[in-house]
C-alpha positions in Angstrom: 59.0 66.6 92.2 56.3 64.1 93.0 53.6 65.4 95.4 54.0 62.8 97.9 57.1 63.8 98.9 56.8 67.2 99.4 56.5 66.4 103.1 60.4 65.2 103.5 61.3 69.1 102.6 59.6 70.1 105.7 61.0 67.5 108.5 63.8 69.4 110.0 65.1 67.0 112.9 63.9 63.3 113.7 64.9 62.8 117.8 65.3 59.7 119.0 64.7 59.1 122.8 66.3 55.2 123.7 67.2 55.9 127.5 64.5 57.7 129.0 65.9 61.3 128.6 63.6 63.1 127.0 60.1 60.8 128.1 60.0 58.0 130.4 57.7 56.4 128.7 58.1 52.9 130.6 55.5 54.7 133.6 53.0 55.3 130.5 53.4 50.9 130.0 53.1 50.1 133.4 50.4 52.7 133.9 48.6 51.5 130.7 49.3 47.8 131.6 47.9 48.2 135.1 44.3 49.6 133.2 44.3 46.7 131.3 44.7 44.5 134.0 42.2 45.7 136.4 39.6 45.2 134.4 40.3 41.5 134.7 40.9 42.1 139.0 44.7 41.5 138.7 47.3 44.2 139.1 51.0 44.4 139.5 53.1 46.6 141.9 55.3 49.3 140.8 58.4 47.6 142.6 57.4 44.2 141.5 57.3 45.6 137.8 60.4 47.1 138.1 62.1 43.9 139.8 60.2 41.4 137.3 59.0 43.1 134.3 60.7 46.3 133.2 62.2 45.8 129.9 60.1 42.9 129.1 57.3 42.8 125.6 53.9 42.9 126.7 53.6 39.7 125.4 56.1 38.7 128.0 54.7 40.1 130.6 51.6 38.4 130.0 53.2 35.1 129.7 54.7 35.6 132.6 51.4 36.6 134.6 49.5 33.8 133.3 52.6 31.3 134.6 52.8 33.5 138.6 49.4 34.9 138.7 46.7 32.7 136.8 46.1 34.8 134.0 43.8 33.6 131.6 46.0 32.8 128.5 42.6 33.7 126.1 42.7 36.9 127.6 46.4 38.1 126.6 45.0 39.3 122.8 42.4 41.7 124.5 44.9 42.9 127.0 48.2 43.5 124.7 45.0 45.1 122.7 43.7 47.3 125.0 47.1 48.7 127.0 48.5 49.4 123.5 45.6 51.7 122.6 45.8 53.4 126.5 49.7 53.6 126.1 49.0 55.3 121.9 46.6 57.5 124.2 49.3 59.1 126.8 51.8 59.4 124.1 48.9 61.4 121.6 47.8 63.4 124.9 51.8 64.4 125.9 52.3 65.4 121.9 49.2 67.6 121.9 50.4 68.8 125.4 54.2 69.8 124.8 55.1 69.6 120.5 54.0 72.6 118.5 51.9 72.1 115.7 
């Protein structure tokens, strides 16, 4: 056996969490997409994300917010950037928090 792929011995279950059930992770995107945001003075509502945006790409959403809110279109890189790396944060602080090692 190849040493590489020792590792598949040890994985015992893969969960899969599609609806929300086990993390709602959509408060960690609007939370990390409001950061993002406020550094540039703009940010969106909670209702108003769930009305308008929820479900939508980041890249979407940014579309959109350039179109209704005068978003700087040079500025959606930096901000699909930077709320990917606060959302990767949250999820990295909830697995240290609540999975075993």
């Amino acid at each position: 056996m190849q040493r590489g792929f020792s590792i598949v011995t040890k994985i015992k279950a893969v969960i899969f969490d599609m609806d929300g059930m086990l993390i709602e992770a959509k408060d960690w995107h609007y939370d990390a997409l409001n950061k993002a945001l406020n550094l540039f003075g703009l940010e969106i509502t909670r209702q108003e994300h769930q009305i308008v945006y929820d479900g939508l790409s980041t890249k979407d959403k940014l579309i959109m917010l350039s179109r209704d809110k005068g978003l700087s279109q040079s500025l959606h890189e930096f901000i699909n950037d930077d709320e990917t790396k606060i959302y990767d944060g949250n999820s990295q602080q909830f697995l240290q928090t609540y999975v075993p090692p």
